[in-house]
Biopython code that builds the backbone (N, CA, C, O; Angstrom):
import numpy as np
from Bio.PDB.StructureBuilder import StructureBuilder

atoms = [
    (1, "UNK", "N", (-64.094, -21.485, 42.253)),
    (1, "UNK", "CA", (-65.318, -20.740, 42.477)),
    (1, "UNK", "C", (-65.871, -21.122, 43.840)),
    (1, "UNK", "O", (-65.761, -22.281, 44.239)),
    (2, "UNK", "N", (-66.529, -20.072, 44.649)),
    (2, "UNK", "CA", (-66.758, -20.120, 45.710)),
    (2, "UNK", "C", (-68.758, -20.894, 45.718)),
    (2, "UNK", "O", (-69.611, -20.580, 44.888)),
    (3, "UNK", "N", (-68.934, -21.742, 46.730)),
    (3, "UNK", "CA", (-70.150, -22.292, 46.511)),
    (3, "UNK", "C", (-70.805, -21.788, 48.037)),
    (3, "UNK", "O", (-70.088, -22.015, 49.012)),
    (4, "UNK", "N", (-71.941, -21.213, 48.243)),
    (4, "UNK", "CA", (-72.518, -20.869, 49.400)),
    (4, "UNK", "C", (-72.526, -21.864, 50.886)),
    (4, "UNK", "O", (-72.376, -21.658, 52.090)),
    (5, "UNK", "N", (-72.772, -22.933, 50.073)),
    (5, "UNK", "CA", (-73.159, -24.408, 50.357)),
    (5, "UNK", "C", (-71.736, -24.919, 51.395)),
    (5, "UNK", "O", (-71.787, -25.344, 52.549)),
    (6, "UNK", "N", (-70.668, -24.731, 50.636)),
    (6, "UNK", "CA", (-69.494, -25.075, 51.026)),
    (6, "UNK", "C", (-68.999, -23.610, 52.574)),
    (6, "UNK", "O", (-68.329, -23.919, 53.558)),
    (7, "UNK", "N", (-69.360, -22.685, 52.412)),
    (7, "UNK", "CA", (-69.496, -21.535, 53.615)),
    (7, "UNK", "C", (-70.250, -21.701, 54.685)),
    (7, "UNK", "O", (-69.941, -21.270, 55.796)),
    (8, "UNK", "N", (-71.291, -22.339, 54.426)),
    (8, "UNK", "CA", (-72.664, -22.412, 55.038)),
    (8, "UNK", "C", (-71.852, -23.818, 55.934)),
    (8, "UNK", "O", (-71.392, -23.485, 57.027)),
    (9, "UNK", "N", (-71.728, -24.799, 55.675)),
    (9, "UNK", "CA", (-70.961, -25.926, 55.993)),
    (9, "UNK", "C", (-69.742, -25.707, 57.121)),
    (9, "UNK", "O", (-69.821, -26.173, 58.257)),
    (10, "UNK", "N", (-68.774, -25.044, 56.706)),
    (10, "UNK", "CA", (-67.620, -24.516, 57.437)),
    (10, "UNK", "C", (-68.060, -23.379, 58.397)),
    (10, "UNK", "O", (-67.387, -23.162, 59.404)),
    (11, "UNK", "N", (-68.971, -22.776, 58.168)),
    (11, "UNK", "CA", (-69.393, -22.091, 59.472)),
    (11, "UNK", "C", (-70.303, -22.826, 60.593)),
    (11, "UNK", "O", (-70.279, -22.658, 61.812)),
    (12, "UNK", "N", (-71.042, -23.616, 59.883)),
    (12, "UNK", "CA", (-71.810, -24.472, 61.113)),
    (12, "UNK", "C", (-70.690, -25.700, 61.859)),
    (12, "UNK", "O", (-70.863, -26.223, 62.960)),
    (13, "UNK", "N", (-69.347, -26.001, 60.752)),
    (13, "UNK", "CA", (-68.321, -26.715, 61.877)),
    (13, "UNK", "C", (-67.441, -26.133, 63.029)),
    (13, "UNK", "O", (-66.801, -26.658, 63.940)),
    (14, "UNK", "N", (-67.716, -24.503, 62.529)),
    (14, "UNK", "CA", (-66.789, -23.390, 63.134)),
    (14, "UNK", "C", (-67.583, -23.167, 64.510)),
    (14, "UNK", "O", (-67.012, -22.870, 65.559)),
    (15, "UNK", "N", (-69.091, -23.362, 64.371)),
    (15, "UNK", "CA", (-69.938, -22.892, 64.990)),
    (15, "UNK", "C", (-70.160, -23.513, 66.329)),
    (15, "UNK", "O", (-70.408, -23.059, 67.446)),
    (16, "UNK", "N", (-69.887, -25.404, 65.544)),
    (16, "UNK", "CA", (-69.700, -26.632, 66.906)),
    (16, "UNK", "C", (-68.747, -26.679, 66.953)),
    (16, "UNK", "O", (-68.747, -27.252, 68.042)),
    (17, "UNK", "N", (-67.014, -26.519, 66.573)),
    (17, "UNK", "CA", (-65.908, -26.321, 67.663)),
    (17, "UNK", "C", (-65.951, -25.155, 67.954)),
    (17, "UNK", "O", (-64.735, -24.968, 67.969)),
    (18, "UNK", "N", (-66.529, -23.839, 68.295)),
    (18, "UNK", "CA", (-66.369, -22.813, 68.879)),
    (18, "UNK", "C", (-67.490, -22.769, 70.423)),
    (18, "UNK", "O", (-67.175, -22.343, 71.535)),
    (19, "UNK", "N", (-68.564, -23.244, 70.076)),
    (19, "UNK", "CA", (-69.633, -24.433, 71.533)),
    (19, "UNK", "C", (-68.790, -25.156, 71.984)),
    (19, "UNK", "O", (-68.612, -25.034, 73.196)),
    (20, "UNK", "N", (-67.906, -26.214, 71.228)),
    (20, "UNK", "CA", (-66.946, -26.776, 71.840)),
    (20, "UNK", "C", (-65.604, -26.698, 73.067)),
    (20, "UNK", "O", (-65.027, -27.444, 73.858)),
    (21, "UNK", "N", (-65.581, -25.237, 72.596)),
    (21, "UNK", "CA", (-63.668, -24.663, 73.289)),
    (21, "UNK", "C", (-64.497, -23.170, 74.043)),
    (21, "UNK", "O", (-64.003, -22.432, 74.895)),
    (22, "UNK", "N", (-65.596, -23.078, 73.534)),
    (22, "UNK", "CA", (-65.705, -21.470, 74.587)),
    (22, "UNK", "C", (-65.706, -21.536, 75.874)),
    (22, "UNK", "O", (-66.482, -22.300, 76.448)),
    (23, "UNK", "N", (-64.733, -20.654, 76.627)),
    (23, "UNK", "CA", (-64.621, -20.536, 78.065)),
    (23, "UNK", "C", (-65.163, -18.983, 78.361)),
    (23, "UNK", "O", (-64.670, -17.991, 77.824)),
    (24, "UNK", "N", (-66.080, -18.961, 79.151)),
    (24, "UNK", "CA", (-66.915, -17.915, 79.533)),
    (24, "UNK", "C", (-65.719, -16.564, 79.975)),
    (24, "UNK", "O", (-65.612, -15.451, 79.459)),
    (25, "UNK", "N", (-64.917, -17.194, 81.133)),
    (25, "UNK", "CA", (-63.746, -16.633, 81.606)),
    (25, "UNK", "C", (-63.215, -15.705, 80.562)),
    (25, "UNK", "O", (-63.100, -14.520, 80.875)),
    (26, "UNK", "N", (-62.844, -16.133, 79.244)),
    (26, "UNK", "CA", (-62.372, -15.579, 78.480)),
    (26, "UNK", "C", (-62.672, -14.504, 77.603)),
    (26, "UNK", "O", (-61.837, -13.717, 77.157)),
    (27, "UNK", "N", (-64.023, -14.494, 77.343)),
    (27, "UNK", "CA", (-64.365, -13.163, 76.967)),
    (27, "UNK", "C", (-66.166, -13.394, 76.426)),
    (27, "UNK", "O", (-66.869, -14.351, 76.753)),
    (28, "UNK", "N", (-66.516, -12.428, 75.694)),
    (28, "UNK", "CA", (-68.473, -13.161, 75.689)),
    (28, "UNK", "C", (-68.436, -13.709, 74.680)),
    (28, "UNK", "O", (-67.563, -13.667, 73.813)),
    (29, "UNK", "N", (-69.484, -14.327, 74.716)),
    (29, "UNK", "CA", (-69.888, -15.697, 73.656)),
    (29, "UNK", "C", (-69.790, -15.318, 72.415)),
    (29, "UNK", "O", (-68.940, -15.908, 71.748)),
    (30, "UNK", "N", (-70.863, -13.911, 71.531)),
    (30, "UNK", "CA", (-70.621, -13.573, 70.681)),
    (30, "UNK", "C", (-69.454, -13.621, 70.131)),
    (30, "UNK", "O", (-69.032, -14.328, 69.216)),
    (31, "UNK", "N", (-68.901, -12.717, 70.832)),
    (31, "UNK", "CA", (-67.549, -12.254, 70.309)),
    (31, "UNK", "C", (-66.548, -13.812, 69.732)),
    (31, "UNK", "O", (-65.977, -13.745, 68.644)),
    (32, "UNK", "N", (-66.465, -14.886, 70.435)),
    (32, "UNK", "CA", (-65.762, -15.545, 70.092)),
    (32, "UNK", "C", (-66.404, -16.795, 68.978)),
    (32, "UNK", "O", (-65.768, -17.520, 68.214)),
    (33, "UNK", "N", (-67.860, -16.727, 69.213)),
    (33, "UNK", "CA", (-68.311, -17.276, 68.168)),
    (33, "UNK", "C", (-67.753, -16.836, 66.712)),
    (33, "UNK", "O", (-67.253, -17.550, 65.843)),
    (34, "UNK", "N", (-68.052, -15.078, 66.713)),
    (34, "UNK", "CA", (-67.885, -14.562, 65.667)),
    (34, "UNK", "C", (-66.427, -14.604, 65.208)),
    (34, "UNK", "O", (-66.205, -14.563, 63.997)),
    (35, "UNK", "N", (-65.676, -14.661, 65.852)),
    (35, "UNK", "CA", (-63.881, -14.709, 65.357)),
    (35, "UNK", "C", (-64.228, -15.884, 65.061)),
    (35, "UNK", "O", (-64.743, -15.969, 63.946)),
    (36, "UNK", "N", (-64.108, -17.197, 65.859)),
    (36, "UNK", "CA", (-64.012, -18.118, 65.142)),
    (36, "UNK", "C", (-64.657, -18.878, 63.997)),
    (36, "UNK", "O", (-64.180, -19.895, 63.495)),
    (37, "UNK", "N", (-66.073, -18.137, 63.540)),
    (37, "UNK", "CA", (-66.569, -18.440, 62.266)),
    (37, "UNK", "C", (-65.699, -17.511, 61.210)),
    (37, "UNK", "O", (-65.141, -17.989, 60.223)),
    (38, "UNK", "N", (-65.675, -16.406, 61.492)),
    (38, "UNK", "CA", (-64.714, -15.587, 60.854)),
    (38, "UNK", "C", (-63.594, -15.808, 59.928)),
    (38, "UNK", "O", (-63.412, -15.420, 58.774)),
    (39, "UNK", "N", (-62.783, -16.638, 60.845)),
    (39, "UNK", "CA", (-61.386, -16.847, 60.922)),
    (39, "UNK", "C", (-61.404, -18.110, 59.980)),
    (39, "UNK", "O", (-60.623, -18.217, 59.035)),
    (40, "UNK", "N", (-62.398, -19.107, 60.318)),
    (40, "UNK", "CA", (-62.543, -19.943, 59.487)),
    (40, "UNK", "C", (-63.027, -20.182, 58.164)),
    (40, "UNK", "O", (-62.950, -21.273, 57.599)),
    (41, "UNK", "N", (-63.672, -18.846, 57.539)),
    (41, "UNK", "CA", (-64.086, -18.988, 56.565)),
    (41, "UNK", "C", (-63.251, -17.909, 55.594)),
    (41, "UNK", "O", (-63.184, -17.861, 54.366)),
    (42, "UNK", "N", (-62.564, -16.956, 56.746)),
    (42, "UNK", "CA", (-60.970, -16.746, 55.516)),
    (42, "UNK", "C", (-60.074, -17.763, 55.657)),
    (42, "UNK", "O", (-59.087, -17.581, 54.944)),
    (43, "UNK", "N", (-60.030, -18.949, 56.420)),
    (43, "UNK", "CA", (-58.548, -19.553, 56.017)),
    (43, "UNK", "C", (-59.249, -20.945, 54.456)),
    (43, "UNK", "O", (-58.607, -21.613, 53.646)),
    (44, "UNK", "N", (-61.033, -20.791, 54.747)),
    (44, "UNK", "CA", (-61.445, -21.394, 53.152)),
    (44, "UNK", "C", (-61.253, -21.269, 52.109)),
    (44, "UNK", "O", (-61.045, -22.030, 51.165)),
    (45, "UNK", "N", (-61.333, -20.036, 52.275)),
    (45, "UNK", "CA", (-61.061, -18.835, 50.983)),
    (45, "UNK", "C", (-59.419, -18.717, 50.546)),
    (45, "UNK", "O", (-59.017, -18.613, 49.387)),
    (46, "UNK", "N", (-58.708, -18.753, 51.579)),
    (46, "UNK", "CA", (-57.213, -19.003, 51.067)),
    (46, "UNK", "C", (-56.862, -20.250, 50.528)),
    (46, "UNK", "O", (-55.991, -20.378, 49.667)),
    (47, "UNK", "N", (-57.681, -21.411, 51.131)),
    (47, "UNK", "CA", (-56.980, -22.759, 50.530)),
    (47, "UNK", "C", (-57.346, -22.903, 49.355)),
    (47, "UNK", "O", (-56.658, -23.402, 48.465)),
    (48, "UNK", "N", (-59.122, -22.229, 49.176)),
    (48, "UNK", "CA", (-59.781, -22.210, 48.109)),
    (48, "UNK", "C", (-58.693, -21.485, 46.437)),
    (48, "UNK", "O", (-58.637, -21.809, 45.251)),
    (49, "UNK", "N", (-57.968, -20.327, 47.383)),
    (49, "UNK", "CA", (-56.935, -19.955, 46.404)),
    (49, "UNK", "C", (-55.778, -20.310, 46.372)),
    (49, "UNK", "O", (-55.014, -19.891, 45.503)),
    (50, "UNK", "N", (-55.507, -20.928, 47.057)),
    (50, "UNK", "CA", (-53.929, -21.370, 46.782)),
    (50, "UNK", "C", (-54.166, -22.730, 45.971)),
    (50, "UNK", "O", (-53.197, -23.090, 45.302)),
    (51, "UNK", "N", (-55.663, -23.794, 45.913)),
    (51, "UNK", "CA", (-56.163, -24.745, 45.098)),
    (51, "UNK", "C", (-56.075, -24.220, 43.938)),
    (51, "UNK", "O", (-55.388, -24.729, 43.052)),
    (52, "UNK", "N", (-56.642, -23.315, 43.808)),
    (52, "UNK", "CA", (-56.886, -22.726, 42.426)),
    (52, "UNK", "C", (-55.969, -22.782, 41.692)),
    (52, "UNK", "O", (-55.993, -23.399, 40.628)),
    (53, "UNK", "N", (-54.673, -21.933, 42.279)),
    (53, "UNK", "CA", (-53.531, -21.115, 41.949)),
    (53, "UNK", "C", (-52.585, -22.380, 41.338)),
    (53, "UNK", "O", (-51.771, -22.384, 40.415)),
    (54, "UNK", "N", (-52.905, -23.127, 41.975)),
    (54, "UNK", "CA", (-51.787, -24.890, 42.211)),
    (54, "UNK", "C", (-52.491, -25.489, 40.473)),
    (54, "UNK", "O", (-51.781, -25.690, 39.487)),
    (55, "UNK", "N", (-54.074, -25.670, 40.527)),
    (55, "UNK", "CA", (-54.373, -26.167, 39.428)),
    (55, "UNK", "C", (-53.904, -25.285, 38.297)),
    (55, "UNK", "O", (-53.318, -26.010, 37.493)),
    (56, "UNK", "N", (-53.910, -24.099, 37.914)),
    (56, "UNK", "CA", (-53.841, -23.486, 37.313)),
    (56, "UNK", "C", (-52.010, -23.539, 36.515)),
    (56, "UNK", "O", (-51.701, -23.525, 35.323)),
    (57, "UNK", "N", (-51.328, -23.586, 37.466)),
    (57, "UNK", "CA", (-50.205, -23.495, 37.000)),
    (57, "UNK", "C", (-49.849, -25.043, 37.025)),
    (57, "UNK", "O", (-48.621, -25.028, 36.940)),
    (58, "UNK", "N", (-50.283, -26.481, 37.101)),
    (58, "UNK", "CA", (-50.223, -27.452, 36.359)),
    (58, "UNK", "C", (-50.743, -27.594, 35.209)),
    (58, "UNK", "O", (-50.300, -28.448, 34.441)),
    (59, "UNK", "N", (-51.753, -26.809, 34.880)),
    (59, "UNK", "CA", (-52.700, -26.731, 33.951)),
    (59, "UNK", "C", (-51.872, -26.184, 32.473)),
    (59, "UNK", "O", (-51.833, -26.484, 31.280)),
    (60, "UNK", "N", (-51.442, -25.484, 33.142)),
    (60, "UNK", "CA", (-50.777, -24.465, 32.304)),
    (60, "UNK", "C", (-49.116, -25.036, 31.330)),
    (60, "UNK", "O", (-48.724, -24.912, 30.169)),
    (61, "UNK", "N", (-48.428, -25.820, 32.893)),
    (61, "UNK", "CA", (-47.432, -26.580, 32.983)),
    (61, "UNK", "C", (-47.503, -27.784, 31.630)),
    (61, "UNK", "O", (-46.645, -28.003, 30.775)),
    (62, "UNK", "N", (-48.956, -28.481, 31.834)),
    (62, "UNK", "CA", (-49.283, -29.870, 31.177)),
    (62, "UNK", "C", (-49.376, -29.261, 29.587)),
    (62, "UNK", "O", (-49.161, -30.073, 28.687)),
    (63, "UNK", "N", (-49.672, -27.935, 29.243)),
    (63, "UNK", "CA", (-50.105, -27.327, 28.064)),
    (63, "UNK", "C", (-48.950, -26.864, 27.383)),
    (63, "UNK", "O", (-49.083, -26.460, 26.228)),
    (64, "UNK", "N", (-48.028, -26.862, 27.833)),
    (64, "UNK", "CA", (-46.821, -26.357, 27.151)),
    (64, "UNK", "C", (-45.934, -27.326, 26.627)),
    (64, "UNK", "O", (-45.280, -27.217, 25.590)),
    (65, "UNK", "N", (-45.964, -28.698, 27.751)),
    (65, "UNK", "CA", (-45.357, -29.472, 27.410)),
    (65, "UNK", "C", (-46.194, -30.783, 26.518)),
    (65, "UNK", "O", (-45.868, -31.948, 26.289)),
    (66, "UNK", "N", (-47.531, -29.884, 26.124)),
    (66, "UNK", "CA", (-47.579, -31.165, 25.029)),
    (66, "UNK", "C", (-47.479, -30.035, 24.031)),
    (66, "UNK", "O", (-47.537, -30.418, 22.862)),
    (67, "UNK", "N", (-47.334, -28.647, 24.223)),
    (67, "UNK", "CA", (-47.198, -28.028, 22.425)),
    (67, "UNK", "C", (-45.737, -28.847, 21.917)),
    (67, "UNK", "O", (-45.671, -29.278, 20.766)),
    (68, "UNK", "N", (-44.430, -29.036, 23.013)),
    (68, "UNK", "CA", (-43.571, -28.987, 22.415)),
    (68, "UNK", "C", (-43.217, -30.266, 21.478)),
    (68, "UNK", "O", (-42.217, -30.248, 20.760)),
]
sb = StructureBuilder()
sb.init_structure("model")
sb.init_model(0)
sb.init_chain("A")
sb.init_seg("    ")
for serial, (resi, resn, name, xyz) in enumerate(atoms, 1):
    if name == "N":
        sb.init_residue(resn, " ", resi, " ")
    sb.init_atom(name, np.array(xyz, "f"), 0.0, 1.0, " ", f" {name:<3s}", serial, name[0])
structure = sb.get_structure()
């Protein structure tokens, strides 16, 4: 389950390495702020599911092998 708290968090770290690495040269501030909060809060959401996905099928794994 997704917690606000935990978004809110990963975007304000997204927020100081993206202050961190922005080069003006490269394109405007917005714009790269916004990819890189972006970007970072779908690759949360994937680990968030591939966590899930991992517990779930140990879960599942541990349940079969105590029916037998």
């Amino acid at each position: 389950m997704y917690h606000s708290k935990e978004f809110y968090q990963e975007g304000l770290c997204a927020m100081w390495d993206a202050y961190q690495t922005y080069q003006p040269d490269k394109g405007s501030f917005g714009t790269y702020f916004n990819y890189m909060i972006r970007n970072r809060i779908i690759d949360l959401m994937r680990k968030n599911r591939l966590d899930k996905d991992h517990d779930e099928y140990f879960y599942h794994e541990e349940t079969k092998s105590h029916e037998s």
